[in-house]
N, C-alpha and C positions, 0 to 999 in steps of 0.2 A: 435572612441571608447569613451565611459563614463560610469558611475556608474548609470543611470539610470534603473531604472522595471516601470514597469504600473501598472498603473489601468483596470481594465476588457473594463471602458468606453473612456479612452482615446488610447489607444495604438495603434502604428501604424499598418496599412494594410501587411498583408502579400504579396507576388508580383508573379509573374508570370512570367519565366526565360524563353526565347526561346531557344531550343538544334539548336546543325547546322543537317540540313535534312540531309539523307544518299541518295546517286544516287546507281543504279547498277554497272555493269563494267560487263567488257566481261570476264573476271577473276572471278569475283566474281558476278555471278547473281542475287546470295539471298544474301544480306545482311541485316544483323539483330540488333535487340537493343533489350535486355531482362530486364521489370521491374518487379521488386522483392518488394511488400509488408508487412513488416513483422512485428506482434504484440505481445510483450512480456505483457504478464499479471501480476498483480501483488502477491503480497504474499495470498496464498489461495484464488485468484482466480479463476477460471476454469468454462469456457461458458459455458459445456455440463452441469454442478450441479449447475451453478447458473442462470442459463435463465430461467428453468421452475417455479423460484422463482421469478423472475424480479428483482434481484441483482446480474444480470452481469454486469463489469464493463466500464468506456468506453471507453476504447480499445477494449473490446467481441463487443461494439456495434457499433465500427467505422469497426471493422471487416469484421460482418456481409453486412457492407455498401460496402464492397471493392469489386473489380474487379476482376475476376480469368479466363481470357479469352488464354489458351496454344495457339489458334492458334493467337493468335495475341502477342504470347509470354511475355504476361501479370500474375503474379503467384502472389498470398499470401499465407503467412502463419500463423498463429493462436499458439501460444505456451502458453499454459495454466501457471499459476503460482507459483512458488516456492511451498511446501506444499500442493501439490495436486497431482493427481493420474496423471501419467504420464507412463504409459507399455511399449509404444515405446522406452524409454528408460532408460530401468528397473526398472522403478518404478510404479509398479503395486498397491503398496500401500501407501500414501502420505511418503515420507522418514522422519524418527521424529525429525530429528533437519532441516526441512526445511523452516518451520514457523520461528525457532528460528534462526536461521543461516544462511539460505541461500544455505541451501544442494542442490546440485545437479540442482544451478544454473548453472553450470560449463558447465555441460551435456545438458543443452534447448541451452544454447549461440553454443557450436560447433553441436547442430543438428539444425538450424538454417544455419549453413556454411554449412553443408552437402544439405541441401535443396536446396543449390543456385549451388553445384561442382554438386551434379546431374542432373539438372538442365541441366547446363553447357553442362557437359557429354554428355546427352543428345542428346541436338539442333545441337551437333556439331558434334556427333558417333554415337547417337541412339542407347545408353544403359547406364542406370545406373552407377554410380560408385563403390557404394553399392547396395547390392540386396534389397528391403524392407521389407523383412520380421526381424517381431522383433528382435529376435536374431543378427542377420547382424548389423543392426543398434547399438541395446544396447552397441555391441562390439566395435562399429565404434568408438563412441563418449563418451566413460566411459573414455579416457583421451586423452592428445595430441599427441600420439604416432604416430597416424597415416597420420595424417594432413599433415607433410612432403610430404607422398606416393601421399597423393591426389594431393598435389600442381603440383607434378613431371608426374602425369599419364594428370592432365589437359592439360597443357603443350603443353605437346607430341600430344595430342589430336587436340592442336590448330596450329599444324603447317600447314601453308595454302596446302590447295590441288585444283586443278583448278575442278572447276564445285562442291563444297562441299561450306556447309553455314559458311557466317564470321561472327563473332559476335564483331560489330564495338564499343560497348558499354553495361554497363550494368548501369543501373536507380536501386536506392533504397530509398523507401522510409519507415521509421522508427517510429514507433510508442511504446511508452512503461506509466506504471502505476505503481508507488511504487520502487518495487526491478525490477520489469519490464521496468521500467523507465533505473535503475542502469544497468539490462540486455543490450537494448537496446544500450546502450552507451559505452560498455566494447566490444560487440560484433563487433560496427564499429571498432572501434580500433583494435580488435585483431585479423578483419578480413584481413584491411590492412595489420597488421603488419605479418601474414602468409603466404598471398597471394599476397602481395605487393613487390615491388621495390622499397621502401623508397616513394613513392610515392600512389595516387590513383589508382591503377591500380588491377585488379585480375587474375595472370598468363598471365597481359602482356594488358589484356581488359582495357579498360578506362572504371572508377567507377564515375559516377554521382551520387552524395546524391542531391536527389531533396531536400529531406525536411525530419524533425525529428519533431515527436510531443511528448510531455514530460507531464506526469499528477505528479508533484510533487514526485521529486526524491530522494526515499531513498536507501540505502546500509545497512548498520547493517547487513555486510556478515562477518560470523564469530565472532568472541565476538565484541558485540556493543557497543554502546557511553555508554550506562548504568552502563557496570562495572566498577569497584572502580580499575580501573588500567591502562599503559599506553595504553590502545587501543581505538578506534575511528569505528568503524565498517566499517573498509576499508583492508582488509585481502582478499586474492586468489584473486577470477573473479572481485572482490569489490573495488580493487586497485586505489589508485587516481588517477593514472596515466593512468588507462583504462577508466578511465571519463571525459576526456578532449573532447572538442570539435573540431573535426580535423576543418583547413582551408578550406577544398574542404566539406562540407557542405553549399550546398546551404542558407539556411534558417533552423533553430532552435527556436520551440516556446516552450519554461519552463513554466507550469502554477503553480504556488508555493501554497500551504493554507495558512493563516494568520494565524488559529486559532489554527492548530494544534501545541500540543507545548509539546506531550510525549518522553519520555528522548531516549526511543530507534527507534525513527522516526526522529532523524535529517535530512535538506533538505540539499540534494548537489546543490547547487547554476549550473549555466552555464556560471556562470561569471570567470575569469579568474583572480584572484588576484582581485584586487582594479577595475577594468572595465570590458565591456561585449566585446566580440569579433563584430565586425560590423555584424556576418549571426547569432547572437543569442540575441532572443526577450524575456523576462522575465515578465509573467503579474503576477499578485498575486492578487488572488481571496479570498474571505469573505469564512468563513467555515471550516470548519477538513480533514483530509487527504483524506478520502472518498466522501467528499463534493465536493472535487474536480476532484478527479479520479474515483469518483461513483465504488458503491459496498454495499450501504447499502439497504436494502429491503424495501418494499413499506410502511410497516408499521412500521418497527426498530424505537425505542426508542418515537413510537406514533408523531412521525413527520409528517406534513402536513398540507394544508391548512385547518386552522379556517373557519369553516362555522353559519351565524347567528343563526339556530339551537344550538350553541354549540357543535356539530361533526365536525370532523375533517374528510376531505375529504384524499386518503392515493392515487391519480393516479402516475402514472410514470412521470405524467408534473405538479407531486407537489413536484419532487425533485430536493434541491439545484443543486448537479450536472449535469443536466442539461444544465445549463446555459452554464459551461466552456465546456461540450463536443459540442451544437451547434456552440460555436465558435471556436472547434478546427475544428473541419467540414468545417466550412465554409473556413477556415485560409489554411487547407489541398486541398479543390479545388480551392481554388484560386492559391496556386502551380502549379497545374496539377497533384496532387495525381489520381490515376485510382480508382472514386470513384463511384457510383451509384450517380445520379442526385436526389433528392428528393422535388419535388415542393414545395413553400410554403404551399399551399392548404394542402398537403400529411402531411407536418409537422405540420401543426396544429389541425391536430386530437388528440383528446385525447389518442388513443392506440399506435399512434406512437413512437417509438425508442426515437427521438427529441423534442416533445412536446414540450409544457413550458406556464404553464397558463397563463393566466392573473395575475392573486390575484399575483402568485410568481414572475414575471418578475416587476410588481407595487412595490411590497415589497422588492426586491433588486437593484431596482434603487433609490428606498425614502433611504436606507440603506446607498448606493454609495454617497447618496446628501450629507451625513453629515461629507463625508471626503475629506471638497474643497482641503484642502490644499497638497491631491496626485495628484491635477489635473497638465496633463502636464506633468507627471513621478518626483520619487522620489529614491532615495535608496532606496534599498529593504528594510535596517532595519527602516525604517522611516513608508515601510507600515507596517509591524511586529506592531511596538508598537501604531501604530495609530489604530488596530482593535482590537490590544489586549488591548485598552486603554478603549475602547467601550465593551470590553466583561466583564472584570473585574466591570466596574461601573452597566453591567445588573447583574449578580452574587450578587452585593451585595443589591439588592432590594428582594430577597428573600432565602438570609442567614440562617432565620430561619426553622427547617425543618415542621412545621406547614404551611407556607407562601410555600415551595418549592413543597411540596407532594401535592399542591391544581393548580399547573400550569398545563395547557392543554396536552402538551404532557406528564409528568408525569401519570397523571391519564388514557390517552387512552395508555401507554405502559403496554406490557405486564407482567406475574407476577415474572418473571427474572431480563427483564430490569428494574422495577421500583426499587424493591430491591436491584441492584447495582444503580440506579443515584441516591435514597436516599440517600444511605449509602457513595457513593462519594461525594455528596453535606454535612455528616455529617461531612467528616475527612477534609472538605474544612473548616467547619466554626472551627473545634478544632483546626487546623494549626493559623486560623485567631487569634483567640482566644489568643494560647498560644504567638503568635508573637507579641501579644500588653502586654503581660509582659516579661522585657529586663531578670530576672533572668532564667523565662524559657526559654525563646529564647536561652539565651546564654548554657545553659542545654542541649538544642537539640540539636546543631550544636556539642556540643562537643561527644554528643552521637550518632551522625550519622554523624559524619566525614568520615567514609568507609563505609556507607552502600550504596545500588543501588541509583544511583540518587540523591549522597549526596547534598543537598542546599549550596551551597558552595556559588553563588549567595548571595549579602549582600542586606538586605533593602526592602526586597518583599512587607515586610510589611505596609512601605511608601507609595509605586505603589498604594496594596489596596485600602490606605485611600486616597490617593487624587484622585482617580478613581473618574471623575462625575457623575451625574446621568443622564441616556441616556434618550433619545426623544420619544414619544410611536411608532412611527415607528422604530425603532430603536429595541428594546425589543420584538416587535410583529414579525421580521423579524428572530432575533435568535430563539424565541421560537418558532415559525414554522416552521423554514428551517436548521435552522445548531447543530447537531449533537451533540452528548458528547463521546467525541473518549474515553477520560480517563476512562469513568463510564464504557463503553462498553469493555476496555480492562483490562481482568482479564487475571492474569496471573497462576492463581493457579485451574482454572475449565474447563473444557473441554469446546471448543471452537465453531465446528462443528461435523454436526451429524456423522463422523467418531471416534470421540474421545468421544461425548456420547457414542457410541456404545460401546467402549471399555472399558470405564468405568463400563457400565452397566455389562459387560462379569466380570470384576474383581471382582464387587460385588457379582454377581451369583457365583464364583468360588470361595471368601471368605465363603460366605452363606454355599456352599456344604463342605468345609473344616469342617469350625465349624459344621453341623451339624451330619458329621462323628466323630470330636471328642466327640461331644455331647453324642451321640452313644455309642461312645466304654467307655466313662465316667462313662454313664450310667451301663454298660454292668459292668465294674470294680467297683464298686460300690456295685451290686447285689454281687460280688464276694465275696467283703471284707465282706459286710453285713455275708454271711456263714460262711466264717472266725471266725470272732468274737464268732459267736455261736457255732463254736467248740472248742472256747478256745483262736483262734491265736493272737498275737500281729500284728495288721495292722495301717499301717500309712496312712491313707487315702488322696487320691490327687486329688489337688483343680479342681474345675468347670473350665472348660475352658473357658478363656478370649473370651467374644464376640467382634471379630474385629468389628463391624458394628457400634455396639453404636443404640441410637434409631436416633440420626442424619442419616445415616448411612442404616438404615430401612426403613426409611422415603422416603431415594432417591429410595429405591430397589423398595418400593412399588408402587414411582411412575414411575419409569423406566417400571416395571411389567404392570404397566395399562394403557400404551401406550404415558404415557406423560414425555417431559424431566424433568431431578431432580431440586430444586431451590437451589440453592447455598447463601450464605450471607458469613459475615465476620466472625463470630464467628464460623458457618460450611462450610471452603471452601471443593471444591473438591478435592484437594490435601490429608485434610485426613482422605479418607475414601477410598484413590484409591488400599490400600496395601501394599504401597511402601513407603522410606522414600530418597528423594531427595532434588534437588534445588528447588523445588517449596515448601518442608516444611519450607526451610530456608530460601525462600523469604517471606514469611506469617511472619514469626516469627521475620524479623526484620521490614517491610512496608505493612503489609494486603496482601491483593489479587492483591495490583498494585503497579505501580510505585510510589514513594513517592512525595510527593511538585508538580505533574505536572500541578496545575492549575496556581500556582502562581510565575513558572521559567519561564524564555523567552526558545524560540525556538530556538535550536543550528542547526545554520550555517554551513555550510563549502561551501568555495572555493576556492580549492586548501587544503588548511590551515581552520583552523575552523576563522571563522569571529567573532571579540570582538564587542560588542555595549551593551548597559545598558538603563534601562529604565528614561523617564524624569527626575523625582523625584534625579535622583543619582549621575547625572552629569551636567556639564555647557552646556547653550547653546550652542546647535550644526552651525556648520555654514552653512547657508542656501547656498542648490543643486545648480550645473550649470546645466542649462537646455541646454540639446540638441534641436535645431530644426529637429523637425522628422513629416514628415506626419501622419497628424490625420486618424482614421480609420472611413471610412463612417457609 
């Protein structure tokens, strides 16, 4: 055991575990071993809505890659993520705190278990446990009530019969992204612990974890790291204790982002206190949450390779992520995950799933060269602040927003995204700004001591300035490959085209309000007018308030002609949607987003939230014990 992570280019080879062969018996003719693939997606993820965009993410695309052979008693399954449409169990319309919370992760993790008892059921009675129709289902799995039933009916089911199939073993192998990640790992757990005998076992079967692939794991189930209170975003299915990594996992690979560093995206580590367990590998990868567990669209935030023309080319193997899913690929068959083979030749097409250009794999290994001092593994927080050392010093080469609004991907994004990274690259430089005077500074801090995200954090400001100034590879690799998670996460505007929609519906149903009362105003108006001239005393009543505003109009008009509304800081979506909630109140104390997230470190947890501070803040650290660990070819 040690405090070691990797680097993408150093880290050791994943291995290849022999199971012991099954013989038949005169008892037992057929016996069987059933492998179970199973991918949790992450927060508004979902293959079927984001494939025909080419922002599925890669877990939809290691999916796609996986094996589904019954009669070789080979199974996957596909479980779209948190904040997404899910009917099978009952959620036919994305559930609205599921983005924010984590709704009705509860429900994908035990239909998930249900997957593998019918399964079970099955191979060994040749019927279902549940029926599948939706109904059956939704009822199944809306809570743990019935899960007892199942464990007792498997059972019974498994008690030998001569000349009936034995199921000598069961293989899983695990895949998750995000909260899907968080899924992925509460689900082992909580399958043992239903199914279990204190042990690996399911109803008594021997549980093989081949192997878990991990794209950067967050929770923020139920109220998150964000709020001004004692919570942690570790509540229900999200429990720390359902994220531990059992013993009988074979092999565990965590790919971490460096770069992301937004307050309700902290990463749960797979390290156990202070070390990593010997079956879990921790690599940490250059880039933002989705840079590393992909999910962003071919052309989002006008990302891609620079062409001497001055275009920016936008293919699928011009995205960072990329990178880290060829190597979970490759990490997953060298296991023995039940994967589709994909030749070289096949991968390096440009339409392929796997891609990965030239120009980008050049530019993230010149990237990789300028961080010797990770080679060979280092603590985690050692990579944290060594990328985040490198991002902070590109940031301040175009501070100014004249300098920022003429960068490459700025200008090829479109008319959404450009007006959030402006406007996030503008509260970047007033933060800068005010933090280099000590009586503002100290002004702020006592004015957002409780707001989301408070900076509580000392000295940011330090970090800035001694931030170097980075190498032109270095500068050309972020602005063509990695991402602005923060610019891209507003929290006060509709996010995807379900919540456009709905928006659009509130504004059309303000619009018909108001122009009913407009109407009857009118109507009462003509009235008094005859009044008057016969004499009456009338008090006449005012024009009614136009809820829209011409902000407001603006969006309707452009809802109306087919295109989505622009949102900015001064008119977010929040008010114009009708309503007045937490997202008026989150505008009104930090904009449309999270406050400070360029210039706070990235919150840790494992087990316990993990303390570290940047260079500038603290004494020299004492230099890593290195493990000897085999290098990866």
């Amino acid at each position: 055991m040690s405090d070691i992570s990797w680097s993408p280019l150093d880290a050791p080879p994943s291995r290849l575990i022999f199971p012991n062969l099954l013989r038949p018996t005169a008892q037992y003719p057929c016996r069987l071993k059933l492998s179970f693939s199973i991918y949790f997606d992450g927060t508004r993820n979902s293959k079927e809505e984001d494939k025909p965009k080419g922002s599925h993410s890669n877990v939809a695309r290691l999916s796609e890659l996986g094996l589904d052979d019954k009669k070789q008693c080979i199974y996957k399954l596909y479980i779209q993520g948190v904040g997404t449409r899910f009917p099978e169990i009952g959620e036919p319309e994305p559930h609205p705190d599921g983005a924010k919370e984590g709704a009705f992760g509860d429900r994908r993790i035990r239909y998930a278990m249900l997957f593998i008892a019918n399964r079970v059921a099955r191979v060994s009675h040749g019927r279902d446990l549940v029926d599948g129709d939706p109904a059956s289902i939704t009822h199944a799995v809306k809570d743990d009530t019935l899960i007892p039933r199942w464990r007792e009916q498997i059972t019974a089911m498994l008690v030998p019969r001569v000349g009936s199939p034995k199921i000598d073993e069961i293989t899983l192998d695990l895949f998750g992204f995000s909260r899907g990640a968080t899924a992925a790992r509460s689900f082992l757990n909580q399958l043992l612990m239903h199914f279990g005998n204190g042990d690996s076992t399911f109803c008594g079967i021997p549980v093989r974890v081949r192997f878990m692939g991990l794209f950067d794991t967050v929770a923020s189930v139920g109220l998150a790291d964000a709020y001004p209170l004692p919570v942690d975003g570790h509540m229900h299915w999200g429990k720390k204790a359902l994220l531990t990594i059992p013993d009988c996992v074979e092999q565990c690979v965590h790919m971490v982002a460096a770069h992301e560093n937004r307050v309700s995206f902290p990463v749960d580590l797979v390290r156990a206190g202070d070390t990593y367990p010997d079956n879990c590998l921790e690599i940490v990868y250059p880039g933002m949450h989705a840079d590393v567990g992909g999910g962003y669209g071919l052309r989002d935030q006008g990302k891609g390779t620079q062409l001497a023309d001055g275009s920016v080319r936008h293919l699928q193997a011009d995205k960072l992520s990329q990178i880290p899913l060829n190597d979970m690929y490759e990490r997953a068959l060298q296991a023995g995950v039940p994967l589709i083979r994909i030749s070289q030749v096949d991968i390096g097409r440009s339409e392929s799933d796997l891609a990965i250009s030239p120009e980008l794999q050049d530019s993230f290994d010149a990237y990789m060269a300028q961080l010797t001092a990770l080679q060979g593994g280092a603590p985690v927080t050692e990579h944290m602040l060594a990328h985040r050392k490198l991002y902070l010093g590109w940031r301040k080469q175009f501070i100014a927003d004249e300098d920022f609004s003429q960068l490459s991907f700025v200008r090829h994004s479109g008319d959404q995204e450009r007006v959030d990274l402006i406007e996030a690259n503008r509260q970047l430089r007033q933060r800068v700004e005010m933090f280099g005077n000590d009586a503002q500074r100290r002004q702020f801090l006592e004015r957002n001591q409780y707001s989301l995200a408070s900076p509580m954090e000392k000295g940011f400001h330090l970090e800035w300035r001694h931030a170097p100034a980075v190498t032109p590879e270095v500068g050309l690799f972020l602005e063509q490959y990695v991402h602005d998670s923060r610019a891209h996460f507003v929290l006060t505007d509709p996010q995807t085209e379900d919540e456009h929609r709905v928006l659009h519906q509130s504004l059309e149903q303000q619009e018909r309000d108001y122009q009913q009362a407009l109407t009857a105003w009118r109507t009462q108006q003509k009235a008094d007018h005859q009044a008057v001239l016969e004499g009456k005393h009338v008090v006449p009543a005012p024009r009614p308030r136009d809820p829209l505003g011409e902000p407001g109009r603006e969006m309707l008009r452009l809802y109306r002609s087919g295109q989505p509304a622009i949102f900015s800081d001064a008119h977010p979506g929040s008010s114009v949607d009708g309503t007045t909630d937490g997202r008026d109140l989150l505008h009104t104390v930090s904009g449309r987003r999270e406050d400070w997230s360029y210039l706070r470190l990235r919150h840790l947890f494992a087990g316990e939230r993990v303390r570290y501070a940047p260079a500038p803040l603290r004494k020299d650290a004492p230099t890593p014990s290195i493990v000897e660990m085999r290098r990866r070819a």
